[in-house]
N, CA, C and O atoms as a GROMACS GRO file, in nm:
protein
  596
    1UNK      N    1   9.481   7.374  10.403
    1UNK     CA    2   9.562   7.417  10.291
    1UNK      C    3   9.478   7.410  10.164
    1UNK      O    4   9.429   7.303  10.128
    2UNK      N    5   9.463   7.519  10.100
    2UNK     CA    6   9.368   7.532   9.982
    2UNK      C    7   9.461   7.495   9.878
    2UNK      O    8   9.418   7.415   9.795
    3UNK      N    9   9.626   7.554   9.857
    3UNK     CA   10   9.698   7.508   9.722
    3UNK      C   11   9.720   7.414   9.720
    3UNK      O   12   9.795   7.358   9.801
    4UNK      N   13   9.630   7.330   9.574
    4UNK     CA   14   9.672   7.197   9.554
    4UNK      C   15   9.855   7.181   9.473
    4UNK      O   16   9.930   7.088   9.504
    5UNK      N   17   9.896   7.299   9.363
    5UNK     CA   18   9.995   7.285   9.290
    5UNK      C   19  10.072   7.305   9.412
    5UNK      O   20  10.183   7.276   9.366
    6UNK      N   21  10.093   7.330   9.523
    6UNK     CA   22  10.197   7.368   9.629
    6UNK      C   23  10.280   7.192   9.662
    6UNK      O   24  10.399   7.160   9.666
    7UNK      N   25  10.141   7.104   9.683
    7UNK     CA   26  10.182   6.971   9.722
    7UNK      C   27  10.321   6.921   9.629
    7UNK      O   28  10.409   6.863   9.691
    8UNK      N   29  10.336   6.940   9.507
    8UNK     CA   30  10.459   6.964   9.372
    8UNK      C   31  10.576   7.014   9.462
    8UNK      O   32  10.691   6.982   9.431
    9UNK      N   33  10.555   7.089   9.568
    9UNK     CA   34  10.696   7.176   9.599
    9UNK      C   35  10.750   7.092   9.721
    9UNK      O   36  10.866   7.079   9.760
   10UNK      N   37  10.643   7.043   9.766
   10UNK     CA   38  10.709   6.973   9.935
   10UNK      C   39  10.797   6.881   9.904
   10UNK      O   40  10.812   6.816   9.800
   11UNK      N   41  10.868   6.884  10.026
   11UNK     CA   42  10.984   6.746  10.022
   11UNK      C   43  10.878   6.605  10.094
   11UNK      O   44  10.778   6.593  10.165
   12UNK      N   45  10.972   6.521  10.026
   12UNK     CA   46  10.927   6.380  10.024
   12UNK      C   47  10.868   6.338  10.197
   12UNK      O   48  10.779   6.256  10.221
   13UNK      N   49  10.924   6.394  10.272
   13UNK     CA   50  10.928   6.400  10.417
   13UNK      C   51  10.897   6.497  10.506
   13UNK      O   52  10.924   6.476  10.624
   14UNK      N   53  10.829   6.636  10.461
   14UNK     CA   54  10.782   6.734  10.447
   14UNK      C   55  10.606   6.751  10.525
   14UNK      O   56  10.536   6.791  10.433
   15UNK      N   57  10.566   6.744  10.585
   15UNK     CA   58  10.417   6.798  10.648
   15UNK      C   59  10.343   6.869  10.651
   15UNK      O   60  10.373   6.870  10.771
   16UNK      N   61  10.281   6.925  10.643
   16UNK     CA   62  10.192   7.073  10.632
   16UNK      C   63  10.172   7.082  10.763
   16UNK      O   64  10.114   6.983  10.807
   17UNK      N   65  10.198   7.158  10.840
   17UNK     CA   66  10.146   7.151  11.035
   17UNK      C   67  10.020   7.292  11.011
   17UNK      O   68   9.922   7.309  11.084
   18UNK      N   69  10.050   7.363  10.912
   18UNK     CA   70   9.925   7.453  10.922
   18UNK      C   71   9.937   7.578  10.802
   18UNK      O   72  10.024   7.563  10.716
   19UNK      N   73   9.850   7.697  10.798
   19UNK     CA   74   9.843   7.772  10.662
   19UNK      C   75   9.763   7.921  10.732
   19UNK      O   76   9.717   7.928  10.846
   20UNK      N   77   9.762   7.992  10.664
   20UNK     CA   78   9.692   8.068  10.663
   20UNK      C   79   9.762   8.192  10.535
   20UNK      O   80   9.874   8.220  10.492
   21UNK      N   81   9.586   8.253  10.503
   21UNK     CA   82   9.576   8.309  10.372
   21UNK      C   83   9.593   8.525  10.379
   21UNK      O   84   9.498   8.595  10.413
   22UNK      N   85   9.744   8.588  10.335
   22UNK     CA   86   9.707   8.732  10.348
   22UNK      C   87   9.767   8.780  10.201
   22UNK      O   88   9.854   8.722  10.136
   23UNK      N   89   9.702   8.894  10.170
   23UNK     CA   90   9.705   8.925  10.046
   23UNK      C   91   9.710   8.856   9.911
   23UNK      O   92   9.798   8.872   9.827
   24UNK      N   93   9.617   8.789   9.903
   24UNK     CA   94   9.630   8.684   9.833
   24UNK      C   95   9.744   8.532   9.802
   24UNK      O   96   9.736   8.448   9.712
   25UNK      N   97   9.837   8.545   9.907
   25UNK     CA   98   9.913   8.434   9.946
   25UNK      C   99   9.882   8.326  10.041
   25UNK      O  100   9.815   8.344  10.143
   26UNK      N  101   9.931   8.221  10.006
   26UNK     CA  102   9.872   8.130  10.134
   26UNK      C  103  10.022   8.145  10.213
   26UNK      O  104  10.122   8.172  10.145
   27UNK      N  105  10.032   8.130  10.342
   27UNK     CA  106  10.166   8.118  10.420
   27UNK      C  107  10.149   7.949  10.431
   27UNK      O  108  10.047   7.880  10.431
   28UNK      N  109  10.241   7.925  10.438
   28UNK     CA  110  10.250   7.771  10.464
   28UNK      C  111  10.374   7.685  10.557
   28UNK      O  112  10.490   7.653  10.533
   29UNK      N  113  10.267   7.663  10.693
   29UNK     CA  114  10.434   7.615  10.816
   29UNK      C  115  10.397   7.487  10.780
   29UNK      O  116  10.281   7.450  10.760
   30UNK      N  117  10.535   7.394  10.770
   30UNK     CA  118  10.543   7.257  10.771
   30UNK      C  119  10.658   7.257  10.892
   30UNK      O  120  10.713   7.346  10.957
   31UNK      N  121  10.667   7.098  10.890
   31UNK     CA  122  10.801   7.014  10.994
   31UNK      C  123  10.931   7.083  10.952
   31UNK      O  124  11.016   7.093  11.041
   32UNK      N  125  10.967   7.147  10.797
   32UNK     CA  126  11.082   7.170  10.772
   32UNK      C  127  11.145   7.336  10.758
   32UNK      O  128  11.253   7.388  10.788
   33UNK      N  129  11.002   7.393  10.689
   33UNK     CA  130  11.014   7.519  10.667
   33UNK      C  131  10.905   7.620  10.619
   33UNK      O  132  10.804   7.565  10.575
   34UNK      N  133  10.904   7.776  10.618
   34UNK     CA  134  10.799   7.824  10.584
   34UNK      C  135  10.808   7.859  10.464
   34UNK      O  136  10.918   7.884  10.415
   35UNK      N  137  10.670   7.869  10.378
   35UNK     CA  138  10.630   7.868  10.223
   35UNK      C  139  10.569   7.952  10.214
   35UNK      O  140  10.494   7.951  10.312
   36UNK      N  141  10.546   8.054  10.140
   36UNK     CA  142  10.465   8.157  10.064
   36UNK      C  143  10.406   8.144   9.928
   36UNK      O  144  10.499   8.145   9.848
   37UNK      N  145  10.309   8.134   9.876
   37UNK     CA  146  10.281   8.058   9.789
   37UNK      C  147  10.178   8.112   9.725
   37UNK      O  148  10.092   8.137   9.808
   38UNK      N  149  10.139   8.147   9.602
   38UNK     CA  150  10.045   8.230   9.500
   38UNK      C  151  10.040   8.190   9.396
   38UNK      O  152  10.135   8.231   9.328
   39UNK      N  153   9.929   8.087   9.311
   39UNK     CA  154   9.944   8.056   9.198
   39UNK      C  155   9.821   8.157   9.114
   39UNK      O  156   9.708   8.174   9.159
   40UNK      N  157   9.848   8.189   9.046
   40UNK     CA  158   9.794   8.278   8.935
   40UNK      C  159   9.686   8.202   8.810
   40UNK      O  160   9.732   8.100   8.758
   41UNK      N  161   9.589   8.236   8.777
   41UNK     CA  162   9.569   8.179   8.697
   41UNK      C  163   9.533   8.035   8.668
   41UNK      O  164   9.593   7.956   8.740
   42UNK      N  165   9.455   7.986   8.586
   42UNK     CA  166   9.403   7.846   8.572
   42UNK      C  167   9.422   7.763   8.446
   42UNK      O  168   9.403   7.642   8.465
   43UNK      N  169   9.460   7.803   8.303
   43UNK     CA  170   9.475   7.758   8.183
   43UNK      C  171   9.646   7.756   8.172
   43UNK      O  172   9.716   7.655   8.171
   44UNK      N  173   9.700   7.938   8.159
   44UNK     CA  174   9.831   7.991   8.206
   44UNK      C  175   9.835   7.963   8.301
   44UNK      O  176   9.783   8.073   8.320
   45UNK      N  177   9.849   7.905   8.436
   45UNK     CA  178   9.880   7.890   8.553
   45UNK      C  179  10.081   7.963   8.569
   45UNK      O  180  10.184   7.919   8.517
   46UNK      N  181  10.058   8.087   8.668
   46UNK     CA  182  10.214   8.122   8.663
   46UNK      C  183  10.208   8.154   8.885
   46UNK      O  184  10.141   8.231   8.954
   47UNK      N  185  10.314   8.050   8.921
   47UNK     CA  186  10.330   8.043   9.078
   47UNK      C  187  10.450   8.154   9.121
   47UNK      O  188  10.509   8.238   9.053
   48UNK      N  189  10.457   8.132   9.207
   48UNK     CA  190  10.534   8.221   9.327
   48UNK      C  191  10.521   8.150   9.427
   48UNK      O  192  10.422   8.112   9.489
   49UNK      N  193  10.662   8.129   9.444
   49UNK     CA  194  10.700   8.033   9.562
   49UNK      C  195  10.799   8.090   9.642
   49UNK      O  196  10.906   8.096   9.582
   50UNK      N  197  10.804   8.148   9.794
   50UNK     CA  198  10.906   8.141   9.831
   50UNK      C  199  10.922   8.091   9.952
   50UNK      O  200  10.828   8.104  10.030
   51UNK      N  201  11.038   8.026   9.993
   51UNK     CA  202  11.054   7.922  10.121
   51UNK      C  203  11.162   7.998  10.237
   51UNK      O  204  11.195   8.116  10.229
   52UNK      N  205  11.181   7.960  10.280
   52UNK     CA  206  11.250   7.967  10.441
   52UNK      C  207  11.254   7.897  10.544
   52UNK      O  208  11.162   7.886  10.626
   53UNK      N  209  11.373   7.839  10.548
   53UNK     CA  210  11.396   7.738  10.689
   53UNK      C  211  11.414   7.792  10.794
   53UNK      O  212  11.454   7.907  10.804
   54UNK      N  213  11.378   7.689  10.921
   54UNK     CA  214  11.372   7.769  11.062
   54UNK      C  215  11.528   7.810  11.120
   54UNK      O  216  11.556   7.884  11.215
   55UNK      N  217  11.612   7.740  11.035
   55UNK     CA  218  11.746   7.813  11.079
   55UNK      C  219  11.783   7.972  11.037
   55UNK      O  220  11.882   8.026  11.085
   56UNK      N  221  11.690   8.042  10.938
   56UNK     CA  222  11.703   8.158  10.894
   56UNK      C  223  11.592   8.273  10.991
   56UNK      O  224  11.624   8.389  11.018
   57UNK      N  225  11.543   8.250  11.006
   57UNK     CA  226  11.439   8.238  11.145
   57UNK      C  227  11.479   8.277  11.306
   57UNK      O  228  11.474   8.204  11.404
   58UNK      N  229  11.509   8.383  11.299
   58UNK     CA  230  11.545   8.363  11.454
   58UNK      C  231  11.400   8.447  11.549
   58UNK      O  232  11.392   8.451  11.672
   59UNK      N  233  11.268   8.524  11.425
   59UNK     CA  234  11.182   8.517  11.504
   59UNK      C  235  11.088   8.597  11.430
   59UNK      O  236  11.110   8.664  11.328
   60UNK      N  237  10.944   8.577  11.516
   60UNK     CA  238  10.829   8.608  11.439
   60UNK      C  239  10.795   8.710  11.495
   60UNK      O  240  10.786   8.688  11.616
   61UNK      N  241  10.761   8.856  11.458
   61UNK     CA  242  10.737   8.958  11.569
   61UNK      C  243  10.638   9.042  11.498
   61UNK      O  244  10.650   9.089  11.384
   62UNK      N  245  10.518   9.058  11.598
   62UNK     CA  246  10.420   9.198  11.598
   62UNK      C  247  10.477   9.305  11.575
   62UNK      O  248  10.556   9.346  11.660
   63UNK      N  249  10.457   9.378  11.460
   63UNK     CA  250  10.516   9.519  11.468
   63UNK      C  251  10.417   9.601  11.467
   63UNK      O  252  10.318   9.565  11.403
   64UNK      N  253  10.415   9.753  11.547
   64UNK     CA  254  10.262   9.820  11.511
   64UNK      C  255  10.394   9.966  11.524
   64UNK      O  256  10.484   9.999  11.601
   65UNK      N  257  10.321  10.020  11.379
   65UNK     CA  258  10.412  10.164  11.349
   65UNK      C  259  10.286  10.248  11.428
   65UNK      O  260  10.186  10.204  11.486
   66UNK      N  261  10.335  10.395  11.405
   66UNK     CA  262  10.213  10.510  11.468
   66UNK      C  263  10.172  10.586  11.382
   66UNK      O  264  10.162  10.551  11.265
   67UNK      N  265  10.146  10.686  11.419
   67UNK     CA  266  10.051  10.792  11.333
   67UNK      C  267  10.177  10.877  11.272
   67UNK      O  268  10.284  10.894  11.330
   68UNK      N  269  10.144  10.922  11.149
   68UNK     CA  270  10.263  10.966  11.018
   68UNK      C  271  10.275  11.114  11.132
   68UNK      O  272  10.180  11.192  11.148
   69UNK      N  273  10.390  11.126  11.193
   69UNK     CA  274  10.436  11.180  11.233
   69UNK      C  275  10.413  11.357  11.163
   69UNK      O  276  10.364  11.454  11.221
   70UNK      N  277  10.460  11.351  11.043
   70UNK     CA  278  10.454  11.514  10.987
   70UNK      C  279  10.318  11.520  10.943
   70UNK      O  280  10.258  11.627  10.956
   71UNK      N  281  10.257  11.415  10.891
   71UNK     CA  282  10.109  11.478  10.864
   71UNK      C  283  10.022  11.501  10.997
   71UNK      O  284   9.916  11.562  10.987
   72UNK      N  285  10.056  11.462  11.093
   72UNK     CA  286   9.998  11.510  11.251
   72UNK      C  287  10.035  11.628  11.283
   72UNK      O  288   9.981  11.686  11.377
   73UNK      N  289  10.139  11.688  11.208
   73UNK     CA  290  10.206  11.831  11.253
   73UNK      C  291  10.162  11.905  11.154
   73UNK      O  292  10.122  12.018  11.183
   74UNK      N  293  10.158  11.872  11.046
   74UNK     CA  294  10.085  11.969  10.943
   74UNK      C  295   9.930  11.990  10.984
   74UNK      O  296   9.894  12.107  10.984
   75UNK      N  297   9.841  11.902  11.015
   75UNK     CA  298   9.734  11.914  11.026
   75UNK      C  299   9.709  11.946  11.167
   75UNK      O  300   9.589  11.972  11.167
   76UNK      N  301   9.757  11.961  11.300
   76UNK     CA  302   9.753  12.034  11.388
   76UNK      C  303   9.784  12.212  11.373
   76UNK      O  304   9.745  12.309  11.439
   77UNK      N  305   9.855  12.200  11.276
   77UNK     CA  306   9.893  12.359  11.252
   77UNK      C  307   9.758  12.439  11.168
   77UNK      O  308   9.694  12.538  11.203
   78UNK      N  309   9.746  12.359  11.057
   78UNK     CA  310   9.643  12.410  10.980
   78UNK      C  311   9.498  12.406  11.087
   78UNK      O  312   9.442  12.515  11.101
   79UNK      N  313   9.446  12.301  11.153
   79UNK     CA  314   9.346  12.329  11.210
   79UNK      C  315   9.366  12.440  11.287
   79UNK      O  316   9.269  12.516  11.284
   80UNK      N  317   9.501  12.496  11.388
   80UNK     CA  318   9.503  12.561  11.494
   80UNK      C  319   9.474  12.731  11.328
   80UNK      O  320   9.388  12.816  11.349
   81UNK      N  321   9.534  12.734  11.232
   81UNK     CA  322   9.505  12.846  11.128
   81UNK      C  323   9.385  12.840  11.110
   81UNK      O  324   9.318  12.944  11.106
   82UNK      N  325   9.327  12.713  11.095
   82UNK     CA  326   9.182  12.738  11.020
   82UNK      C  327   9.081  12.785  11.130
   82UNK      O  328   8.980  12.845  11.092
   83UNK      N  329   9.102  12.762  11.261
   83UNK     CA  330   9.043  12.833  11.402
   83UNK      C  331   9.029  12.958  11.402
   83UNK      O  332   8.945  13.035  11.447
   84UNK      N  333   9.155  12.974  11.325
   84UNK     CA  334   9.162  13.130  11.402
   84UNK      C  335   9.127  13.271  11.321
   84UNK      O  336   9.152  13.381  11.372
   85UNK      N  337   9.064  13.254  11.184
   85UNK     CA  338   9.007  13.336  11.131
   85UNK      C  339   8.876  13.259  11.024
   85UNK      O  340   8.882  13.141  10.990
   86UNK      N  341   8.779  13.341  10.989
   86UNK     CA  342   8.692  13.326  10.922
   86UNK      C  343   8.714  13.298  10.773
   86UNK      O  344   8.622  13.237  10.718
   87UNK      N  345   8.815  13.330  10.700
   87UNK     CA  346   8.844  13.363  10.592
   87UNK      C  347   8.955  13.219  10.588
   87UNK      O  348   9.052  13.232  10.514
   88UNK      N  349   8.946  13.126  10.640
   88UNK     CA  350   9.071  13.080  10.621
   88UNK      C  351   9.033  12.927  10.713
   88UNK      O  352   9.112  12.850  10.768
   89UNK      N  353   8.873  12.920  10.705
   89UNK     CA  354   8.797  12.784  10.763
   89UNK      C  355   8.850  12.667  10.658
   89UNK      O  356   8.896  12.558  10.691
   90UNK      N  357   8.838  12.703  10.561
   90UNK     CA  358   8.890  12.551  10.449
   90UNK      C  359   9.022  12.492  10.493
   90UNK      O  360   9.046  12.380  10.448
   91UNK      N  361   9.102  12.542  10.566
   91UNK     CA  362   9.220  12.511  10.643
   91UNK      C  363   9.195  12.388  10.729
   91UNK      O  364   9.253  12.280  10.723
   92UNK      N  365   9.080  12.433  10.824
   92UNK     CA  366   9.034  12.354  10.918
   92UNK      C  367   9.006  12.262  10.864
   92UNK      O  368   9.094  12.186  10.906
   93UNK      N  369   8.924  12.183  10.772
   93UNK     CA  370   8.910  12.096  10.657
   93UNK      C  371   9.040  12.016  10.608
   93UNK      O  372   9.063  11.896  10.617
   94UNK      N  373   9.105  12.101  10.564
   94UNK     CA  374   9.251  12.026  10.563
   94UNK      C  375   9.335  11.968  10.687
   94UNK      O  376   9.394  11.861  10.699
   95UNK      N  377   9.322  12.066  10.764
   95UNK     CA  378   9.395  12.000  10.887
   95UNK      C  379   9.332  11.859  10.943
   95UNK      O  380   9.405  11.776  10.996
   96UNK      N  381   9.182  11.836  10.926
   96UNK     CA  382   9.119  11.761  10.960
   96UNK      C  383   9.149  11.607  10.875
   96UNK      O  384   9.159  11.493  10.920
   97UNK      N  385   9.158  11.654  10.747
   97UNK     CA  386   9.194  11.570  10.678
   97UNK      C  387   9.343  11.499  10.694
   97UNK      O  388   9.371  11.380  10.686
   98UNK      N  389   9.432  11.618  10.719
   98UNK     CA  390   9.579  11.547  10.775
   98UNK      C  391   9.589  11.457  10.872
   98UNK      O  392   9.671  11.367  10.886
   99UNK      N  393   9.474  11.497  10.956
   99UNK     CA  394   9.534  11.368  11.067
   99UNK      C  395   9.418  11.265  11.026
   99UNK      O  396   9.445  11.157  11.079
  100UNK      N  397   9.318  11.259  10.963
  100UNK     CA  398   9.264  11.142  10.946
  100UNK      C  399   9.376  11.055  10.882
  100UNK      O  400   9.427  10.955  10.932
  101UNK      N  401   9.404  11.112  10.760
  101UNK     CA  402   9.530  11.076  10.685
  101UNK      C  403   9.645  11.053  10.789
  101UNK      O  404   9.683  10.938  10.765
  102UNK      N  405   9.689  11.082  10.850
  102UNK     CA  406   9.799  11.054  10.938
  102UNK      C  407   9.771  10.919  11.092
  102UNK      O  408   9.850  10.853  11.159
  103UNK      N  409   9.607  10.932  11.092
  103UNK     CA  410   9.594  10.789  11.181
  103UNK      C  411   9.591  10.682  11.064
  103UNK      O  412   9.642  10.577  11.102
  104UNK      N  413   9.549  10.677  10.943
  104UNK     CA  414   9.515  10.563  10.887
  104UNK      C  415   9.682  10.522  10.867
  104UNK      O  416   9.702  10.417  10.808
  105UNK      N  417   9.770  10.581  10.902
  105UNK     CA  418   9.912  10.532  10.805
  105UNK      C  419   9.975  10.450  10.941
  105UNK      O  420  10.092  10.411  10.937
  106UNK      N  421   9.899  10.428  11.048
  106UNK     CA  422   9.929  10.293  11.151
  106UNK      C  423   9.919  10.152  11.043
  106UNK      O  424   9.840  10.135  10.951
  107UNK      N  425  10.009  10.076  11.083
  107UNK     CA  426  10.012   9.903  11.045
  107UNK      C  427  10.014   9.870  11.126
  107UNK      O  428  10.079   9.918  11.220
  108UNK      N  429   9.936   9.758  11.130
  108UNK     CA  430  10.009   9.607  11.214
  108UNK      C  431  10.050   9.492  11.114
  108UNK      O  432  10.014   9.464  11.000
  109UNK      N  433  10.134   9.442  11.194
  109UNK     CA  434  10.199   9.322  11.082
  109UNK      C  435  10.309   9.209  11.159
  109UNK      O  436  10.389   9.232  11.249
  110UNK      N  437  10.284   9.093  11.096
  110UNK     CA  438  10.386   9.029  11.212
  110UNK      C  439  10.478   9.035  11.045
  110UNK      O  440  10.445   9.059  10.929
  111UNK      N  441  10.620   8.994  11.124
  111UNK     CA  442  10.739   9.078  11.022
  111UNK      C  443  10.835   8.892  11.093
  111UNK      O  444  10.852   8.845  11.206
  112UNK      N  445  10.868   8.848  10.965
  112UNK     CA  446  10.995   8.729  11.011
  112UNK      C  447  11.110   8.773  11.004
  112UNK      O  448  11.157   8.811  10.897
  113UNK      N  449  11.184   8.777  11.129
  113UNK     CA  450  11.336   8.816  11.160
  113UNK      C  451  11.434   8.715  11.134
  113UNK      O  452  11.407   8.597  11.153
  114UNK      N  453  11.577   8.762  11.082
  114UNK     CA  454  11.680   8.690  11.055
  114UNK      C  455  11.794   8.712  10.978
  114UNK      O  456  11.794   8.773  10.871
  115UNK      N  457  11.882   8.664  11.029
  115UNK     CA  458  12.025   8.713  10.985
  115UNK      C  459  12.034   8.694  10.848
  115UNK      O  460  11.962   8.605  10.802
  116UNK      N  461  12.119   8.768  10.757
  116UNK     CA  462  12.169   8.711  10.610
  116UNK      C  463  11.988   8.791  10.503
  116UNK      O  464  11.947   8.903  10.470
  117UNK      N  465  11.939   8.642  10.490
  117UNK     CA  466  11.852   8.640  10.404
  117UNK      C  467  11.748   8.764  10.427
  117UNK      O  468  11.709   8.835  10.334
  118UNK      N  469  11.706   8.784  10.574
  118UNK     CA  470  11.561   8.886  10.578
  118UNK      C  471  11.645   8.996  10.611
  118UNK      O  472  11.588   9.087  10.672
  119UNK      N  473  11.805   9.016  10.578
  119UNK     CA  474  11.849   9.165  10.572
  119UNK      C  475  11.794   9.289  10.509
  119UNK      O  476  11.779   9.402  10.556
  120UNK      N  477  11.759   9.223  10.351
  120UNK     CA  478  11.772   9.347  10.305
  120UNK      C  479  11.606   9.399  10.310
  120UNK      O  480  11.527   9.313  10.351
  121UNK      N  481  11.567   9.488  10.285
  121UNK     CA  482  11.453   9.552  10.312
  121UNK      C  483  11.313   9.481  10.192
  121UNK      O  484  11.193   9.466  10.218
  122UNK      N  485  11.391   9.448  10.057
  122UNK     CA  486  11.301   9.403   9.952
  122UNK      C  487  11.256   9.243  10.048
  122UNK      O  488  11.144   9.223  10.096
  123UNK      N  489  11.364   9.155  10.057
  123UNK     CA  490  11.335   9.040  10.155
  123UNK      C  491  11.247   9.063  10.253
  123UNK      O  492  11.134   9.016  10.246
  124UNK      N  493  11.287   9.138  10.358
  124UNK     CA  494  11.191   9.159  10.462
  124UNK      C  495  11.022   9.206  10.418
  124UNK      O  496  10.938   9.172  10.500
  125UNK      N  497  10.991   9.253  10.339
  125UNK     CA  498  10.881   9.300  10.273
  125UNK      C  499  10.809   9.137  10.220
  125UNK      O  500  10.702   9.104  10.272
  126UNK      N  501  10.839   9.094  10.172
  126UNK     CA  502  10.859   8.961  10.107
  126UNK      C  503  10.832   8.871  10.265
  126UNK      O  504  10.789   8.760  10.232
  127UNK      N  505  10.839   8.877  10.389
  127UNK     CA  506  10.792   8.791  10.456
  127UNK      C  507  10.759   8.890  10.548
  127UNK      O  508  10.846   8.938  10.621
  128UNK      N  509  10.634   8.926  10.551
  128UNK     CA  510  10.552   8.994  10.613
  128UNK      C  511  10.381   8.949  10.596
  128UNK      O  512  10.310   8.955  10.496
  129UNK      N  513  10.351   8.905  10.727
  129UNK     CA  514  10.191   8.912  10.703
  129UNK      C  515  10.105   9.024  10.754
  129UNK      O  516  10.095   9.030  10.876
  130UNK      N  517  10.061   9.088  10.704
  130UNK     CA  518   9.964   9.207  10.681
  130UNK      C  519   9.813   9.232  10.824
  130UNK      O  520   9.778   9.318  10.904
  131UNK      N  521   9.760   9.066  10.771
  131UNK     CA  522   9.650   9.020  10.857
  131UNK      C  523   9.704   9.024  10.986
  131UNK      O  524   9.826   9.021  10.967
  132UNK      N  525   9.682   9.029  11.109
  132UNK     CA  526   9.734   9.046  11.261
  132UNK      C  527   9.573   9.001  11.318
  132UNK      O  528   9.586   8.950  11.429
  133UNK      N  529   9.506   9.003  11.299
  133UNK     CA  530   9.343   8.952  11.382
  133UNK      C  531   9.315   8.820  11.293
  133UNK      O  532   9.332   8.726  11.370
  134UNK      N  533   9.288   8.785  11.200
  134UNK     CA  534   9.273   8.674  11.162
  134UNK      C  535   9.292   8.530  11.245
  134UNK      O  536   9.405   8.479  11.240
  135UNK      N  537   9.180   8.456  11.326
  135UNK     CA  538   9.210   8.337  11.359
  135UNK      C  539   9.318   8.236  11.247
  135UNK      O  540   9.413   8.157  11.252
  136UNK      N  541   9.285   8.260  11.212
  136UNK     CA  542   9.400   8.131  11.123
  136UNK      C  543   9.564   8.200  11.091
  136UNK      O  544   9.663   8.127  11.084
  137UNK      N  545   9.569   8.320  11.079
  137UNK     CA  546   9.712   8.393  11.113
  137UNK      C  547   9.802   8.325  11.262
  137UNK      O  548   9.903   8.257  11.281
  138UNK      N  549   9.680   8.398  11.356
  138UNK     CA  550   9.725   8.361  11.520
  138UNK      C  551   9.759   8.238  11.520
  138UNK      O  552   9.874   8.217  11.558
  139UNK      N  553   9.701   8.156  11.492
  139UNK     CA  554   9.715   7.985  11.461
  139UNK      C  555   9.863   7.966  11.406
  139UNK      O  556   9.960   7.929  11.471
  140UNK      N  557   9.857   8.005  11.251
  140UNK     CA  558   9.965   8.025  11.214
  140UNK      C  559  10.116   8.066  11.282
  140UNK      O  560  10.222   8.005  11.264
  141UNK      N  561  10.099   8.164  11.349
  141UNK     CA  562  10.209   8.259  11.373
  141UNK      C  563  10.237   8.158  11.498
  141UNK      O  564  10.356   8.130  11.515
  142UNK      N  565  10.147   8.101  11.585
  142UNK     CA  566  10.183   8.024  11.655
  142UNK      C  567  10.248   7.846  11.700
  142UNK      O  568  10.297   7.784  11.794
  143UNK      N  569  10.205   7.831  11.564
  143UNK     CA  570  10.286   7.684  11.496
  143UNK      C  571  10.391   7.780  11.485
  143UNK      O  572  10.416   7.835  11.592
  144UNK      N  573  10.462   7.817  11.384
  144UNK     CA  574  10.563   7.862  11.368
  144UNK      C  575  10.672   7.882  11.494
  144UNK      O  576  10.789   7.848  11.506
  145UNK      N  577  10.592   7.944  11.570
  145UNK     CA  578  10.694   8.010  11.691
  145UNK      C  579  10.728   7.904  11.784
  145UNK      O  580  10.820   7.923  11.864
  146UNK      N  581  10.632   7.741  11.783
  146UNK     CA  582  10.665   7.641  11.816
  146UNK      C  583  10.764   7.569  11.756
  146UNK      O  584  10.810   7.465  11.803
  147UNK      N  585  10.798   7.618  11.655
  147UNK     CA  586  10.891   7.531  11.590
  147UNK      C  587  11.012   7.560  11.588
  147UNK      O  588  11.097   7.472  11.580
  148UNK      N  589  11.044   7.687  11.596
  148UNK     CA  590  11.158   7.795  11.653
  148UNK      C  591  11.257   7.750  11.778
  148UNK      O  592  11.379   7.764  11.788
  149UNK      N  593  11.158   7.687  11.874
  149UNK     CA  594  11.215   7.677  12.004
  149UNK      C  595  11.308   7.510  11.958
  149UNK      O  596  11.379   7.453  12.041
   0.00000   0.00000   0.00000
C-alpha cells in the first residue's frame, strides 16, 4: 500500500489484506471493505475516497466487450467500395481505418456487482478496474473474491 493519508480513513479494527494501483487509483481490500482511493496533490492535498462493504458485493467479474459492431460494418462496406474501382481507392483507406478503429474499442475490465448501490451506471463506472493483466490486480481481484465467500 503506497497511500500513506488513506491509513486516516481505516477503522480502528480494519487491515489492509492487499492493493493494487489502475488509473491512477489505488484499490484497497481490507478485513472489512473495499477502498478506492486518489490523493491529489502535495501542499493542496485534495482525496477521493470511495468505500464498499462486502455485503454490497455480490461479485467481482471479467467483462470483455467486442469489436464496435457498426464501425466493422461501415468499414467492411467501404473496403468491399474501395476494391472495386480505381477512382474510389481512398475508400479502402477508410474502410481500413474503420475496423482498426472498431478492434481497438474491445475492453477488458473486472466490473464489481451489486444490488442497490452499483445500480446505477455512474456507480458502476466508479468501481471498475481497467488493468485485467497486472500481477497485483489478479492478486487483488483474488483477495477480494476470498472474502465474498
Amino acid at each position: 500500500m503506497s497511500s500513506e493519508g488513506l491509513l486516516n480513513h481505516l477503522l480502528r479494527d480494519e487491515n489492509v489484506l492487499g492493493s493494487c494501483l489502475d488509473g491512477g487509483y489505488e484499490f484497497i481490500v481490507t478485513n472489512k471493505r473495499v477502498l478506492k482511493y486518489k490523493q491529489k496533490g502535495s501542499v493542496f492535498s485534495t482525496e477521493v475516497l470511495h468505500d464498499l462493504s462486502y455485503r454490497e458485493i455480490t461479485s467481482l467479474t471479467l467483462m470483455k466487450t467486442g469489436w464496435s459492431l457498426k464501425a466493422a460494418i461501415i468499414g467492411t462496406i467501404l473496403i468491399i467500395i474501395g476494391l472495386s474501382s480505381e477512382d474510389l481507392r481512398l475508400l479502402l483507406l477508410f474502410g481500413i481505418l474503420a475496423l482498426i478503429y472498431s478492434y481497438l474499442q474491445q475492453k477488458n475490465y473486472f466490473q464489481f456487482k451489486g444490488p442497490g448501490l452499483l445500480a446505477s451506471t455512474s456507480e458502476s463506472e466508479i468501481w471498475r478496474i481497467n488493468t485485467v493483466k497486472a500481477t497485483d490486480v489478479q492478486s487483488f481481484v483474488r483477495i477480494v473474491r476470498d472474502n465474498l465467500i
